[in-house]
NUMAR-55176 format. One record per atom (N, C-alpha, C, O): residue in three letters; z, y, x negated. Coordinates in steps of 0.1 Angstrom, whole numbers, padded with zeros to 4 digits, always signed. Example, Ala and Ser with C-alpha at 12.3 -4.5 7.8 and 13.67 -1.06 7.14 Angstrom:
# NUMAR-55176
Ala+0078-0057-0132
Ala+0078-0045-0123
Ala+0078-0033-0132
Ala+0085-0033-0142
Ser+0071-0022-0128
Ser+0071-0011-0137
Ser+0079+0000-0129
Ser+0080+0011-0134
***
This chain:
# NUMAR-55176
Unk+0224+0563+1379
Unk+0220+0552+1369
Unk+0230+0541+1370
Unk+0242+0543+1373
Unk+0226+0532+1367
Unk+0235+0515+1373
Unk+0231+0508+1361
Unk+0219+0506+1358
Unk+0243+0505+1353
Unk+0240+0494+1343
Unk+0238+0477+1352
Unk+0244+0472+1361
Unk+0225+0473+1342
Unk+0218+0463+1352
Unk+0223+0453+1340
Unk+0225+0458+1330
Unk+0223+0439+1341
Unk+0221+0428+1331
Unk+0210+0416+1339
Unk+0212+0410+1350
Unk+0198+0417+1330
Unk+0190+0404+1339
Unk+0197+0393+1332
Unk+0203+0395+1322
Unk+0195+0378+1341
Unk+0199+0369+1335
Unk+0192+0361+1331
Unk+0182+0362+1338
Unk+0191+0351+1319
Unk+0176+0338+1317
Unk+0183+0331+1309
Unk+0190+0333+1300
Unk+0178+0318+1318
Unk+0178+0308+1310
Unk+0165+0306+1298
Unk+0154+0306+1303
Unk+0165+0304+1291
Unk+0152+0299+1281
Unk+0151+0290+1274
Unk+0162+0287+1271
Unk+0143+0283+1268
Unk+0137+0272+1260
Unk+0139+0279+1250
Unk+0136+0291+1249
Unk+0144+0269+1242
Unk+0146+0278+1228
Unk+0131+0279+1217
Unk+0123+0270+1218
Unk+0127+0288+1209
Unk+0115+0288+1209
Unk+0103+0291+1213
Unk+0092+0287+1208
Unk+0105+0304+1227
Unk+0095+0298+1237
Unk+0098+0316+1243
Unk+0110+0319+1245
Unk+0089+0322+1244
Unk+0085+0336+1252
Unk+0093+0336+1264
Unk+0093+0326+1272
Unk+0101+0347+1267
Unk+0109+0348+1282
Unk+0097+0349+1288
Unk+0087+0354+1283
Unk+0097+0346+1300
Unk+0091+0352+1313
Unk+0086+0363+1316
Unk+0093+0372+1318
Unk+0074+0363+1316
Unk+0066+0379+1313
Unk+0075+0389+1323
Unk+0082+0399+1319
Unk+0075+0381+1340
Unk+0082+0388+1348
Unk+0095+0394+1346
Unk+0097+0406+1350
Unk+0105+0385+1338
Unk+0118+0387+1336
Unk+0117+0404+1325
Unk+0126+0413+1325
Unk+0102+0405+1318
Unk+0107+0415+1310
Unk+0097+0426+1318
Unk+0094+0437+1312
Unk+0092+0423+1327
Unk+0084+0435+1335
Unk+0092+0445+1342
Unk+0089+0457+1345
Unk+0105+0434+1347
Unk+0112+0437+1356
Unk+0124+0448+1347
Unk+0126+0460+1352
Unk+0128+0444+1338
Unk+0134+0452+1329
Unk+0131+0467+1329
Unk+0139+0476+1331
Unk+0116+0465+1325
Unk+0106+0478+1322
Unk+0108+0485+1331
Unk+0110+0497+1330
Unk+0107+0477+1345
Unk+0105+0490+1358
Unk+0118+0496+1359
Unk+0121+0508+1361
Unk+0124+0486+1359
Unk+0145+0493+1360
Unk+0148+0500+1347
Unk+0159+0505+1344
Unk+0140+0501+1342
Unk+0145+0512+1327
Unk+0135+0526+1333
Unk+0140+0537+1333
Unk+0124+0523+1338
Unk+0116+0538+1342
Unk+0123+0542+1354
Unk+0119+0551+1360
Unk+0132+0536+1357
Unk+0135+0541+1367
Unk+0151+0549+1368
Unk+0157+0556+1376
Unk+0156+0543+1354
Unk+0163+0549+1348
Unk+0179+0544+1346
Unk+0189+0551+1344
Unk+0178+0531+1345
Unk+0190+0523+1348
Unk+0189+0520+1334
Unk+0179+0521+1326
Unk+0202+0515+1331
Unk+0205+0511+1314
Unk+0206+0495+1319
Unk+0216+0491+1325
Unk+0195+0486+1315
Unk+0193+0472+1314
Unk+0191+0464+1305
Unk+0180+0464+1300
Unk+0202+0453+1300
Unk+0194+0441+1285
Unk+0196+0431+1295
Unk+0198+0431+1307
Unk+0192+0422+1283
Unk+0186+0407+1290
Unk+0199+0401+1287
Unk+0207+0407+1280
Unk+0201+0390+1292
Unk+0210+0375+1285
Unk+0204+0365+1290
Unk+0200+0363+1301
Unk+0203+0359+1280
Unk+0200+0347+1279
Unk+0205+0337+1272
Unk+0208+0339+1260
Unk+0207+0326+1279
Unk+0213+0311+1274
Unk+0204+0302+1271
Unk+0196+0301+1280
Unk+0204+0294+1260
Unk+0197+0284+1261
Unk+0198+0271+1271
Unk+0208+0266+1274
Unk+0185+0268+1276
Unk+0178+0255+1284
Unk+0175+0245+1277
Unk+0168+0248+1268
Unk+0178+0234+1277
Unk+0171+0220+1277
Unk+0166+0214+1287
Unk+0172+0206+1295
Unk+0151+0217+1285
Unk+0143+0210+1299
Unk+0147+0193+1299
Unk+0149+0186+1308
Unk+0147+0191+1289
Unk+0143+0174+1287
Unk+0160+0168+1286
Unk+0161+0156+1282
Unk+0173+0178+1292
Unk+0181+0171+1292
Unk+0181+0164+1308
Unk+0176+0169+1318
Unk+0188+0153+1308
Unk+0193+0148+1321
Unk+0202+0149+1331
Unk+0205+0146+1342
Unk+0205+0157+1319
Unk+0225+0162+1329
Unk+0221+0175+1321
Unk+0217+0178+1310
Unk+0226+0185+1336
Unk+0225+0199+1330
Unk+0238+0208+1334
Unk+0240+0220+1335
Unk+0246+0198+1334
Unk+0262+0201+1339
Unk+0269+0211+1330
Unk+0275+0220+1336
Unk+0269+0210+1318
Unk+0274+0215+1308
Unk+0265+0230+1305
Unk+0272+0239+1301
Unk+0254+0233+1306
Unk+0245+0243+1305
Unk+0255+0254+1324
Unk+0262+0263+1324
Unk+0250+0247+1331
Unk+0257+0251+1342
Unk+0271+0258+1341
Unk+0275+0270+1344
Unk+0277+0249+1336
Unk+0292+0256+1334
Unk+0294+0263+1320
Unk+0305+0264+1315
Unk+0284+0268+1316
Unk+0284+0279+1307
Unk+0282+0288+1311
Unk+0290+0298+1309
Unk+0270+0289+1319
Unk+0268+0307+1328
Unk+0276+0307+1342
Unk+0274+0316+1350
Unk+0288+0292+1344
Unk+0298+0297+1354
Unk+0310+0305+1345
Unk+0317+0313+1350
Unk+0310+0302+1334
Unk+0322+0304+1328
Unk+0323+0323+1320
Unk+0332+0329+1316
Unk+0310+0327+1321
Unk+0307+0338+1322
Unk+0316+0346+1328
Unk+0320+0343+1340
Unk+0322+0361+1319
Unk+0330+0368+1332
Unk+0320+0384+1327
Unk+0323+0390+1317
Unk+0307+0389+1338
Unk+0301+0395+1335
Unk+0308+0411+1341
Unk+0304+0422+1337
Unk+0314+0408+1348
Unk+0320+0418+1353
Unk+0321+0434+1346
Unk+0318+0445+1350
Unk+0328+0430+1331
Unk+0326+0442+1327
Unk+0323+0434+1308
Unk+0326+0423+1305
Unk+0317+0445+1299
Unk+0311+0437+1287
Unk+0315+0448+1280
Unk+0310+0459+1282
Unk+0325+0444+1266
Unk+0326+0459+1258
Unk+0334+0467+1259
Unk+0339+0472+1249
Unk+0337+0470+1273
Unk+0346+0479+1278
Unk+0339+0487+1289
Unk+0345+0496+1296
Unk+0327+0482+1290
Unk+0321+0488+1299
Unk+0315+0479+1316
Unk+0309+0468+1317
Unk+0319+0489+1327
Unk+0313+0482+1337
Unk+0297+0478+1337
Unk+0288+0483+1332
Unk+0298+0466+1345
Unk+0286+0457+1345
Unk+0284+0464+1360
Unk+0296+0466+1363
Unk+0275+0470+1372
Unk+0270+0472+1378
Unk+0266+0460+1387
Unk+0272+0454+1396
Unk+0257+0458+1383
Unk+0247+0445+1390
Unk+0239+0437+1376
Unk+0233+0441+1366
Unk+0244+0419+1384
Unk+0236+0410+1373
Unk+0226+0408+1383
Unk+0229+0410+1395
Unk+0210+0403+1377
Unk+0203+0401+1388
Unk+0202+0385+1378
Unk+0199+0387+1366
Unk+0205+0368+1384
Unk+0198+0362+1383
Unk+0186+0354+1389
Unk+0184+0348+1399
Unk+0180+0356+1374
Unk+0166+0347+1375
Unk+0159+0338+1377
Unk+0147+0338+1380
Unk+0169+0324+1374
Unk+0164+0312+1370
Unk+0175+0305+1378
Unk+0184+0312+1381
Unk+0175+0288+1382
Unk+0183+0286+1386
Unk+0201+0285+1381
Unk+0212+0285+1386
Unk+0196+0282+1366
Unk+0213+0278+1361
Unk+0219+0289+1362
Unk+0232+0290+1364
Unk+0210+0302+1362
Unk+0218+0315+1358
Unk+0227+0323+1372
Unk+0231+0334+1372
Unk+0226+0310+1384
Unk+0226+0313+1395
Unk+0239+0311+1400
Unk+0242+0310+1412
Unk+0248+0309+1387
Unk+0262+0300+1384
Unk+0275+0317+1382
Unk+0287+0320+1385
Unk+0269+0320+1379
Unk+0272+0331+1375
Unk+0280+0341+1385
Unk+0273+0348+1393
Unk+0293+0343+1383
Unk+0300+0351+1391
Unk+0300+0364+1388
Unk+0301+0369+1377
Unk+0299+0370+1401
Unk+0302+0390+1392
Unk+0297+0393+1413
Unk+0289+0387+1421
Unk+0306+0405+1413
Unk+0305+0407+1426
Unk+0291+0416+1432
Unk+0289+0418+1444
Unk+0283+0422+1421
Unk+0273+0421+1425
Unk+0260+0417+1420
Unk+0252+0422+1412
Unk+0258+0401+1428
Unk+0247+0396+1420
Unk+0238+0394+1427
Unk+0240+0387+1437
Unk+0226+0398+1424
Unk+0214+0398+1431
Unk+0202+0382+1425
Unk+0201+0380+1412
Unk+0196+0374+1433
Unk+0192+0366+1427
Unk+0174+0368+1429
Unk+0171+0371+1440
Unk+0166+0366+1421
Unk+0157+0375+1422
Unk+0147+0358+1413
Unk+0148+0352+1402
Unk+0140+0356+1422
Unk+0129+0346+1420
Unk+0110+0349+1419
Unk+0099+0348+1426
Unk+0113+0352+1410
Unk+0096+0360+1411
Unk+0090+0348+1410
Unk+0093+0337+1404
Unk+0076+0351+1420
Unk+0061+0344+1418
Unk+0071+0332+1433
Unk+0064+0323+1438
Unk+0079+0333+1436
Unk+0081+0324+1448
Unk+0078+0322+1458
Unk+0076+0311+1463
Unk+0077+0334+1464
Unk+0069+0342+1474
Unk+0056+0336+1473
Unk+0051+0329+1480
Unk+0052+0341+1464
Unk+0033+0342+1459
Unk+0031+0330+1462
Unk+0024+0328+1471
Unk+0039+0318+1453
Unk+0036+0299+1453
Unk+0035+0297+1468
Unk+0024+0292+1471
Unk+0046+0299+1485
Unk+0046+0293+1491
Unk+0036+0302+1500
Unk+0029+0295+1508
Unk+0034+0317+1498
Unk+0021+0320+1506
Unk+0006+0313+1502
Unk-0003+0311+1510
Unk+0006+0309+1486
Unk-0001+0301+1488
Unk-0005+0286+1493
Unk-0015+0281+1499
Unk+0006+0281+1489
Unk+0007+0271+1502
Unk+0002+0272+1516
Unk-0003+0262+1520
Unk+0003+0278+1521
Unk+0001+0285+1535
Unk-0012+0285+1536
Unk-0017+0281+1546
Unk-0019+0289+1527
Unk-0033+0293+1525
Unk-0033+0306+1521
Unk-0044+0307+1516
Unk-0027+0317+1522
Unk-0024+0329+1524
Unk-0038+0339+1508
Unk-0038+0352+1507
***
């Protein structure tokens, strides 16, 4: 079992990502101990410099007292984010450019 942390950015207000919490579900049946984090986004800012260097400033490594395993992020700010095992995981991306393709 591998403690997992997903990462999200979100709109404050506003339902995470179905995927973001599907993904959860399947790594919990599967028997890993996984929460979310999430930081708030401002879509409508112009400079997202400061959002960025919040989830660089992150040290996820270990939380509590306890080891962090693997962060998977999701979104792009959350992609700032140091910890030596980080998996970056873009759902529906695939799906968008096979459709492009025609696929």
């Amino acid at each position: 079992m591998a403690r997992i942390l997903v990462l999200q950015a979100r709109t404050p207000f506003t339902q995470p990502p179905v995927a973001a919490r599907e993904l959860i579900q399947e790594l919990r049946a599967e028997g890993h101990e996984v929460d979310l984090i999430e930081l708030p986004h401002r879509p409508e800012a112009a400079d997202t410099s400061d959002e960025l260097e919040r989830w660089r400033s992150l040290d996820l490594s270990t939380v509590c007292g306890t080891t962090v395993d693997l962060v998977i992020a999701t979104c792009a700010n959350s992609f700032e984010v140091t910890h030596p095992n980080k998996v970056i995981w873009t759902p529906g991306a695939t799906t968008r450019t096979w459709n492009l393709k025609g696929g």
